[in-house]
C-alpha positions as CSV (number, residue, x, y, z in Angstrom):
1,X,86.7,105.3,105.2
2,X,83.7,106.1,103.4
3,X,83.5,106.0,99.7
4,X,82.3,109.6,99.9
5,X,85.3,111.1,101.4
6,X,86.0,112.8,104.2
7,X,85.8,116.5,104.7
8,X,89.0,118.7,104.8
9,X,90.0,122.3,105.0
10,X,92.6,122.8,101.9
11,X,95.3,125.7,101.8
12,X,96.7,125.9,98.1
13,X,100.0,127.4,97.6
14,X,101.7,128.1,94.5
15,X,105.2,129.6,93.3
16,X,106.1,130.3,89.8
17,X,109.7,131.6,89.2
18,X,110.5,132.9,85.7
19,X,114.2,134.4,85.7
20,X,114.3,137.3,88.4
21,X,110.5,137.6,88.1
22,X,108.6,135.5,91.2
23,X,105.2,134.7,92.0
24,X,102.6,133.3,94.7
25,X,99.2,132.5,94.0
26,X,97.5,130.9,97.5
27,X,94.1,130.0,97.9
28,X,92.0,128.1,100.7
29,X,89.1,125.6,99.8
30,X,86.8,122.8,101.6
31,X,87.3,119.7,99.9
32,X,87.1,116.1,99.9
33,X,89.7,113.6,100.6
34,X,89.5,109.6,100.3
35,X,91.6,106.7,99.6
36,X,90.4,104.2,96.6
37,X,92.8,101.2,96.3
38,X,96.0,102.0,96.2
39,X,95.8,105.9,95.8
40,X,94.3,108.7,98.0
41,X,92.6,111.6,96.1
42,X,92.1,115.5,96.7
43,X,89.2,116.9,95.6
44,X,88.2,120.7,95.9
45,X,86.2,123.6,94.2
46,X,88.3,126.6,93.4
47,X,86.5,130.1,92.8
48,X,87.9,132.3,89.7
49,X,86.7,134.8,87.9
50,X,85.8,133.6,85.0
51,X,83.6,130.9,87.0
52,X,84.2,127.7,89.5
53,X,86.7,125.0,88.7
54,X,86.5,121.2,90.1
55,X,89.9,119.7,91.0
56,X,90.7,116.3,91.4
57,X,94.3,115.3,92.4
58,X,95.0,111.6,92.6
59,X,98.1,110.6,94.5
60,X,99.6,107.2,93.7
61,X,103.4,105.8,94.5
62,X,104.7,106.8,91.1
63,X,102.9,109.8,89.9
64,X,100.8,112.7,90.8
65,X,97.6,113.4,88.5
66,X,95.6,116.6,88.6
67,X,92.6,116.9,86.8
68,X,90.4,120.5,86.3
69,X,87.2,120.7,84.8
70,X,84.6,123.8,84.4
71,X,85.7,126.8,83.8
72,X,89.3,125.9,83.2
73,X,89.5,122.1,81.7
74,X,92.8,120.5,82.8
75,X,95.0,117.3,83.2
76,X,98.7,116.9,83.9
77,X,100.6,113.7,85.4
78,X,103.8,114.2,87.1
79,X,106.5,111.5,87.9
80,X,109.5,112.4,89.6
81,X,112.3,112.9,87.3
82,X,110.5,112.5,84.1
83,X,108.9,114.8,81.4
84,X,105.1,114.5,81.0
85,X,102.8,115.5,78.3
86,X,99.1,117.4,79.7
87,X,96.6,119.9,78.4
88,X,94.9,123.4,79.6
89,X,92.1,124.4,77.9
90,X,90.6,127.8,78.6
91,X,87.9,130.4,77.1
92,X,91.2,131.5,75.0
93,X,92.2,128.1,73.9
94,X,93.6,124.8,74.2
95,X,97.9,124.4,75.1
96,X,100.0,121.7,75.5
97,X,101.5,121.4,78.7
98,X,104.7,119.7,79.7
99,X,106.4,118.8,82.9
100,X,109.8,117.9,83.7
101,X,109.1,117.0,87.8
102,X,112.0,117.6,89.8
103,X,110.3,116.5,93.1
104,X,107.3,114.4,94.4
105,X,106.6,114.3,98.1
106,X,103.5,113.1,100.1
107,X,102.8,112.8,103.4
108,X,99.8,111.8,105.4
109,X,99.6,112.5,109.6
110,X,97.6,109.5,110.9
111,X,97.6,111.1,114.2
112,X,96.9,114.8,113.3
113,X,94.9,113.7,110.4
114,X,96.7,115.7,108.0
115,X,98.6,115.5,104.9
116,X,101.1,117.5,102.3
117,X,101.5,117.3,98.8
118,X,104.8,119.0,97.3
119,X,105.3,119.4,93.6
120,X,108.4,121.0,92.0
121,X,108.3,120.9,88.0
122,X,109.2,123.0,84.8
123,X,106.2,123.7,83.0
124,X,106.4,124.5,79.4
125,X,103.8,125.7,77.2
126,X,103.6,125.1,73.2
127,X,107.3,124.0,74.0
128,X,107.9,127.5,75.6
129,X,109.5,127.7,78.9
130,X,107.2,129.3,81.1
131,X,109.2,128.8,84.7
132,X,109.8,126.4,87.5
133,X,106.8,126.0,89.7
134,X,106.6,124.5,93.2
135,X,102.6,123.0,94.3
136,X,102.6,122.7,98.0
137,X,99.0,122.0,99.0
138,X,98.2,121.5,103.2
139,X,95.1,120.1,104.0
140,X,93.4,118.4,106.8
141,X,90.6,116.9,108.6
142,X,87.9,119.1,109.3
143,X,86.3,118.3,113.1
């Protein structure tokens, strides 16, 4: 595999729960997707409003990283049963993010050339609870 990557078609799903109140934000991108030593790394463009934000998630055995830059400047580890310190930085501000990660799973289709990331955390923000979010993000080989 290419240092470059290879292309993939990306479906973005996410769910924020906060009490009774419930959320989906979904979004589909064209990204990258490549494997360099021991970890395999996602790496899209989303479009917002406010401009376009570059992600790159890097998927090793223990943790979970995703990085944001542009628009929206980002980055957040996860590891699977343990709290984690990150950052958000936006036009309004920098926060402090943290994670406690309930759940990390991976899996890559070598025959279907296709793969799932599923992220289940708590996210708090300046030490506020701000709900229990679950990442799952689809992607696979474009032909």
């Amino acid at each position: 595999m290419s240092q470059a990557g290879v292309p993939i078609d990306l479906k973005f799903v996410t769910e924020i729960k906060d009490g009774k109140r419930k959320e989906n934000v979904a979004f589909d991108a064209n990204g990258l997707y490549y494997i360099k030593g021991n970890n395999t790394y996602l790496q899209f463009n989303e479009k917002q409003d406010a401009g376009t934000v570059k992600t790159v998630i890097k998927i090793s055995e223990k943790e979970v990283l995703i990085l944001r830059s542009g628009q929206v400047k980002m980055r957040q580890v996860y590891r699977k049963n343990e709290t984690t310190n990150g950052s958000f930085q936006n036009q309004i501000g920098t926060f402090t993010l943290t994670a406690k990660t309930n759940n990390i799973e991976y899996k890559w289709y070598k025959n279907s050339r296709k793969g799932t990331l599923f992220l289940a955390y708590e996210l708090s923000l300046h030490g506020e609870m701000s709900g229990l979010h679950k990442i799952t993000i689809t992607f696979k080989e474009r032909n």
